[in-house]
matplotlib code that plots the C-alpha trace (Angstrom):
import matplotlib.pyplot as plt

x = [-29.1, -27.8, -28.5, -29.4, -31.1, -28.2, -25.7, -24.0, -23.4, -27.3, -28.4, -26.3, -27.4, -31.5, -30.5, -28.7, -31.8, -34.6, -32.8, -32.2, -36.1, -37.0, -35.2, -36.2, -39.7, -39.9, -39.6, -41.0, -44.3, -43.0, -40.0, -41.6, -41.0, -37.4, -34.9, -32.5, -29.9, -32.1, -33.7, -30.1, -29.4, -32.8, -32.1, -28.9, -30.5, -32.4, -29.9, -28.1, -31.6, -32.0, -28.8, -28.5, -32.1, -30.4, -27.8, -29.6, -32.3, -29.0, -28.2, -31.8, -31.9, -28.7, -29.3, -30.7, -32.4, -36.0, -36.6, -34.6, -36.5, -39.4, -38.8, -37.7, -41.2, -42.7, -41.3, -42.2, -45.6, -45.8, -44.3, -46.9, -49.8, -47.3, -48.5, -45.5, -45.6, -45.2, -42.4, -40.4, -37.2, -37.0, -33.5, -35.1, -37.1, -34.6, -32.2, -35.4, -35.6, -32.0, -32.9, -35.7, -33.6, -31.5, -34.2, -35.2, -31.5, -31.7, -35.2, -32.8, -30.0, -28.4, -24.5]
y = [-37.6, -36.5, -33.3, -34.1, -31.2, -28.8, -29.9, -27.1, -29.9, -30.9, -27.3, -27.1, -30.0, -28.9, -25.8, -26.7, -29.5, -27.0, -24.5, -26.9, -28.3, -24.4, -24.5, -28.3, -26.9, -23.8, -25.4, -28.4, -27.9, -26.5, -29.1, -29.8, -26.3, -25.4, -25.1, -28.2, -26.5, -25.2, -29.0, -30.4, -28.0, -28.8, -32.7, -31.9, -30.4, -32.5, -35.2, -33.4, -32.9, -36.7, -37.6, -34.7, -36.1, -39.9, -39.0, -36.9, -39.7, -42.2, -40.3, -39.8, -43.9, -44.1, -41.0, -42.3, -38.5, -38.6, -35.9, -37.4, -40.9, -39.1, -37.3, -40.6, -42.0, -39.1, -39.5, -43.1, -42.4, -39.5, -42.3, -44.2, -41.2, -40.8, -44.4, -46.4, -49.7, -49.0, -52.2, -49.7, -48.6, -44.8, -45.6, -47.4, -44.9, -42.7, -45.7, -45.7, -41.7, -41.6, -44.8, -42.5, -39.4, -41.2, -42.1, -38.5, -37.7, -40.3, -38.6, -35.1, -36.5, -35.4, -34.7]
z = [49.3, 45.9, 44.4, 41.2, 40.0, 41.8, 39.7, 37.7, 34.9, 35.1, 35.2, 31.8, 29.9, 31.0, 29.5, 26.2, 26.0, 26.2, 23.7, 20.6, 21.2, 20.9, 17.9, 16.7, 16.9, 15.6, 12.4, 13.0, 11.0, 8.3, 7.6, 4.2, 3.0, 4.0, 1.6, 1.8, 3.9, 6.2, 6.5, 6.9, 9.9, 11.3, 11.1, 12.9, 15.4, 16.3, 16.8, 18.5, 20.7, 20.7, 21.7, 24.5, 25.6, 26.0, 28.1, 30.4, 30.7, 31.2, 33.9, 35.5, 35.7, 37.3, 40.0, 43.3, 43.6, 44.2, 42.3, 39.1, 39.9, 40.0, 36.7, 35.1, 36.2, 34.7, 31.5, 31.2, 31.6, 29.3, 26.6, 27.3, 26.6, 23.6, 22.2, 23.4, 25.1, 29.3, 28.9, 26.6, 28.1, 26.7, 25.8, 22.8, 21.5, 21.6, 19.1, 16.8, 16.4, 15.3, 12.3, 11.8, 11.5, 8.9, 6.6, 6.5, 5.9, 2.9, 1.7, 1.3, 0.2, 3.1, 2.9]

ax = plt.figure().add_subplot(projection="3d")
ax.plot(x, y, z, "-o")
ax.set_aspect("equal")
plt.show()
């Protein structure tokens, strides 16, 4: 049985993942009233998030761990409490936050 969860590279990406969403959401409710540089750091950040999330859910699908299947499951049900069709592959959603991201980077004339 694979040790997912053991992994030192695992451990690492669950780390970095959980510090940028501490820093994604500390400003997430006040996004409208940060200056533009602190918006353009936040909007990196959060792809950064995004695409840190995507891998490590890549890499749940392919593990044959039970505990990463289960975690997989887990996630594709908390989509689906989220509002997102239970057919959605998260892999998706994921492609549709980043075409969101770059709208917002349009609305701030991001550079």
């Amino acid at each position: 049985m694979s040790k997912f969860f053991e992994s030192e590279l695992v451990q690492e990406e669950l780390n970095q993942i959980e510090f940028l969403q501490e820093k994604v959401f500390k400003n997430f409710f006040n996004f409208q009233s940060l200056s533009k540089a602190a918006k353009i750091e936040q909007i990196k950040n959060l792809e950064v998030l995004l695409d840190k999330q995507n891998i490590f859910y890549s890499r749940l699908k392919l593990s044959d761990d039970p505990r990463a299947k289960d975690m997989k499951e887990q996630l594709n049900k908390q989509s689906v409490d989220l509002g997102f069709p239970p057919d959605v592959d998260l892999s998706n959603i994921f492609k549709n936050m980043h075409n969101m991201i770059s709208e917002m980077k349009k609305s701030i004339d991001f550079q």
